[in-house]
N, C-alpha and C positions, 0 to 999 in steps of 0.2 A: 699662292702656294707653288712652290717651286716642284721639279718634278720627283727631284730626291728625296722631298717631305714627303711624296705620293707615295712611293716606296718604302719608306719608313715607317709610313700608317700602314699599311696593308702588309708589313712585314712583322707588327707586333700580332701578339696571340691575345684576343677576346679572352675576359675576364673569365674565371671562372666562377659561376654560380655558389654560396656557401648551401651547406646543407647541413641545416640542424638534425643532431643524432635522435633518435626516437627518445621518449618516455615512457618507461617500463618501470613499473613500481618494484621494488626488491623482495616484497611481500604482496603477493598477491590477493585479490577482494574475493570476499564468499561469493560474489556474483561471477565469476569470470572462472573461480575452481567446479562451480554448478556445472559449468557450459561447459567444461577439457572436461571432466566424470561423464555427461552427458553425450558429448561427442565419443571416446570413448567405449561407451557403455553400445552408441550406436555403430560404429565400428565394428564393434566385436561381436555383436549378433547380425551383422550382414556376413563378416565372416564365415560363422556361426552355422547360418544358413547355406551361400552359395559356395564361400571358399572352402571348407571342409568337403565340402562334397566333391569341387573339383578337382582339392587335392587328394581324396580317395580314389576316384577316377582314371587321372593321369597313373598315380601309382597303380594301382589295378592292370593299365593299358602297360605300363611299362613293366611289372613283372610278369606278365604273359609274353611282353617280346622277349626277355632279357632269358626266360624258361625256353622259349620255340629255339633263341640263337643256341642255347649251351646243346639241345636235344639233336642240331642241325650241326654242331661240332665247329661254331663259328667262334665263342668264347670257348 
């Protein structure tokens, strides 16, 4: 192997790997719409529980600042 050939090997670009596209059925199975309702349904009651409250919270804390600024003549 000559050295020019050395250079010519190590100046191509490695193959690249194919990559088969996923399989996703166009209609989805009673089993797998059980599981998105379900996950969903579980989502929405942690919500439900923690997010609601925090977003009461924050808003609570933020119209008490937003009342002290106008009262202090900042807005």
């Amino acid at each position: 192997m000559t050295t020019y050939e050395t250079f010519e090997a190590a100046a191509r670009l490695p193959a690249k790997p194919r990559v088969r596209g996923l399989r996703f059925p166009a209609l989805p199975s009673w089993p797998l719409l059980a599981q998105l309702g379900g996950a969903a349904g579980t989502g929405t009651g942690i919500y439900l529980q923690w997010g609601l409250a925090v977003t009461l919270m924050v808003g609570g804390v933020t119209l008490v600042v937003v009342g002290m600024l106008r009262e202090a003549g900042k807005i």
